[in-house]
Residue, then its C-alpha position, 0 to 999 in steps of 0.5 A: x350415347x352412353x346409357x348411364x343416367x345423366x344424374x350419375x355421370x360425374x359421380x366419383x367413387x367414394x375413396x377408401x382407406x384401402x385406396x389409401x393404405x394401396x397409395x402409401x404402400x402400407x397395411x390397411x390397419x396402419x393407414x387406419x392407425x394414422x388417420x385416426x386422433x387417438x392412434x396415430x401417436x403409435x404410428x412415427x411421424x414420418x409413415x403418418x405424414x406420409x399415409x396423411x399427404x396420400x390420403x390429402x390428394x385422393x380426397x380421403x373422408x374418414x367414416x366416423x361412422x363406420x369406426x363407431x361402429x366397429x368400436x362402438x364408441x362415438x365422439x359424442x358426449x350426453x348431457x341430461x337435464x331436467x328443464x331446457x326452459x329453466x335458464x339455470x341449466x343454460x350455463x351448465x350446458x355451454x361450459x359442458x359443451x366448450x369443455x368436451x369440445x376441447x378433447x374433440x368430443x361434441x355434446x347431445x342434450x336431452x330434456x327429462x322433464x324432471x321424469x325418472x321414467x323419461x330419464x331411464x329412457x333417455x339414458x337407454x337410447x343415449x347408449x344404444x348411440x354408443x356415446x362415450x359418457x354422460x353429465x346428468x343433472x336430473x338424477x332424483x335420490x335413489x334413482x334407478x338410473x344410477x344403477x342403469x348407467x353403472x350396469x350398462x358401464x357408461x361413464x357418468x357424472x352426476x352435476x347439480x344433483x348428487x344422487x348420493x351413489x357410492x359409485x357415482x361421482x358428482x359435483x354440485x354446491x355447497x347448498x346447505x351451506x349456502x342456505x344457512x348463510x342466507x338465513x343468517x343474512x336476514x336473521x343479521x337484518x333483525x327479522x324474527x319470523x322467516x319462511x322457507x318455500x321448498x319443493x318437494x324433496x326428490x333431489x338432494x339440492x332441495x334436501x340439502x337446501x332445506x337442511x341448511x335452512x334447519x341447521x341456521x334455524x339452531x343457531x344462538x342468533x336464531x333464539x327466539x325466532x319463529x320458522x316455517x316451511x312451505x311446500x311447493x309443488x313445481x320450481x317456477x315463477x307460477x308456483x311462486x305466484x301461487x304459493x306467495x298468494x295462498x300465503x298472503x290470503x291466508x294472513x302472513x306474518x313472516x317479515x322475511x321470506x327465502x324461496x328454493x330458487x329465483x323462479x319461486x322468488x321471482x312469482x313470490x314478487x309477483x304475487x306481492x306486487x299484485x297485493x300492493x305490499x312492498x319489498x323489502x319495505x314489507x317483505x324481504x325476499x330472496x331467492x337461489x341460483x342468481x340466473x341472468x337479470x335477477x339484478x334487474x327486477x324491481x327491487x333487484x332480487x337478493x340471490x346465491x350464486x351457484x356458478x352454472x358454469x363452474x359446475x358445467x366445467x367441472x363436472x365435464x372434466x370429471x368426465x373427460x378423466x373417466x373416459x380416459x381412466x374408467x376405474x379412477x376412483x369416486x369423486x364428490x366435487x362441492x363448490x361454495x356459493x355466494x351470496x349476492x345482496x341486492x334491494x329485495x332484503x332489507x332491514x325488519x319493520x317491527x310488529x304493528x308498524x304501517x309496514x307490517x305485513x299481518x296488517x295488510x288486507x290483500x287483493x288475492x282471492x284465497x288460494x288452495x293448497 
């Protein structure tokens, strides 16, 4: 009886690719070359069907992990965003994914928390995992971690948030552009007094939206109107609940209110639902990114649609050229919103009318700010 453990018996030793450079008759390196995606086209076509028909029969499994080692380079791509609960990144991340798929590369997605300490770490430990480049939308304005990728020589592209590096390349909207034109929208509705409800002003997409909404506020059609701008603490719907509360107990007169994004939107509808005042009827609201079911909401909400997944897209194929050629120079991609006009805006109900917000007497309690 044999003294091996039963357990061990039939394991096989794993194959090598010396087994298989010994099988086809050739160098070790060349057997590597041949079976590798990104060198085979230096070996003829011949030897690599050759060494690929030998290693076949053996049961060759090539070590991606022991190549990335030696190389310290991976087939991994880094994707970085601020909020996995927020559905607006939810799009950029599947066109990133089908994107770099389409060179062989797979995708690890990290969550900030909107964190620069957090994202530094991040980025840190996603190089010490040898990835190949990084898409990060979580980058703040003067963010160190600009300057850590460009130290540590990852490639990286910067998506919906541009960090405004000389060094970095981004794509993002057209955000101030975008925010005018919705100004304009409500300003062509007849409304006089607009709000603005911003975050604060960390990234370049509030800085952007906030200055297109400053830029509308000096057109010929603005002459006349009164402006005001709120600053909220967060970017979702119990923020806006929050911040449409305050507003209301506090006596709004605004007729028309624009929020930073659709999470703020759609808390400042709560928060109008619950005070019994109608929209748009009362209030028109509208909101930034078109995320999924926002046509659904009661009245569908008035929107401006910022293509997650061309920005996902194109930012992942900004990548896949800097991978390949790491001194091509800077790129800005800005790509153009739309508006998407549904039931939350509406045409302005004059001053002193039953439909006038001022006039109503709320059922929140007072909210601090």
């Amino acid at each position: 009886m044999s003294d091996t453990p039963q357990g061990h018996q039939s394991k096989r030793p794993r194959v090598t690719i010396v087994d298989v450079a010994n099988g086809a008759g050739v160098h070790v390196s060349t057997a590597s070359r041949a079976l590798n995606p990104g060198t085979s086209h230096r070996i003829s076509s011949k030897v690599v069907r050759k060494i690929e028909k030998v290693a076949e029969q053996l049961g060759y499994k090539r070590n991606s992990l022991a190549s990335s080692l030696r190389t310290q380079k991976t087939g991994t791509i880094g994707l970085i965003v601020p909020n996995l609960s927020d559905p607006l990144f939810s799009p950029i991340i599947a066109s990133v994914e089908e994107r770099v798929a389409e060179d062989s590369y797979v995708t690890f997605v990290a969550n900030s928390d909107y964190s620069p300490v957090k994202l530094r770490s991040i980025v840190e430990r996603m190089s010490s995992q040898f990835v190949a480049g990084l898409v990060v939308a979580s980058f703040e304005l003067n963010d160190p971690s600009v300057e850590l990728c460009l130290e540590l020589g990852i490639p990286t592209v910067a998506v919906l948030r541009d960090p405004r590096h000389s060094r970095m390349s981004s794509v993002a909207m057209d955000d101030a552009a975008g925010v005018q034109a919705m100004v304009e929208h409500v300003l062509d509705l007849g409304h006089k007094d607009i709000t603005y409800v911003t975050p604060p002003l960390a990234a370049s997409t509030a800085q952007n939206r906030l200055a297109g909404f400053n830029a509308a506020t000096r057109l010929a059609k603005a002459a006349g109107c009164r402006f005001d701008v709120i600053e909220a603490r967060a970017y979702d719907v119990a923020e806006g609940e929050r911040i449409m509360g305050h507003m209301l107990a506090s006596g709004l007169t605004s007729t028309a209110v624009l929020a930073f994004n659709d999470l703020l939107a759609v808390g400042c509808l709560v928060a109008l639902k619950s005070a019994g005042v109608a929209c748009p009827e009362q209030i028109s609201l509208a909101g930034v990114n078109d995320l999924p079911f926002m046509n659904l909401l009661s009245p569908p909400l008035t929107t401006l649609h910022t293509a997650g997944r061309d920005l996902g897209f194109e930012s992942a194929d900004l990548l896949m050229s800097l991978i390949k050629n790491h001194s091509q120079p800077v790129k800005r991609i800005l790509l153009t919103p739309h508006l998407v006009l549904r039931g939350s805006t509406g045409p302005a109900r004059k001053p002193g009318s039953s439909s006038d917000p001022s006039a109503i007497v709320t059922r929140s309690d007072p909210i601090s700010v």
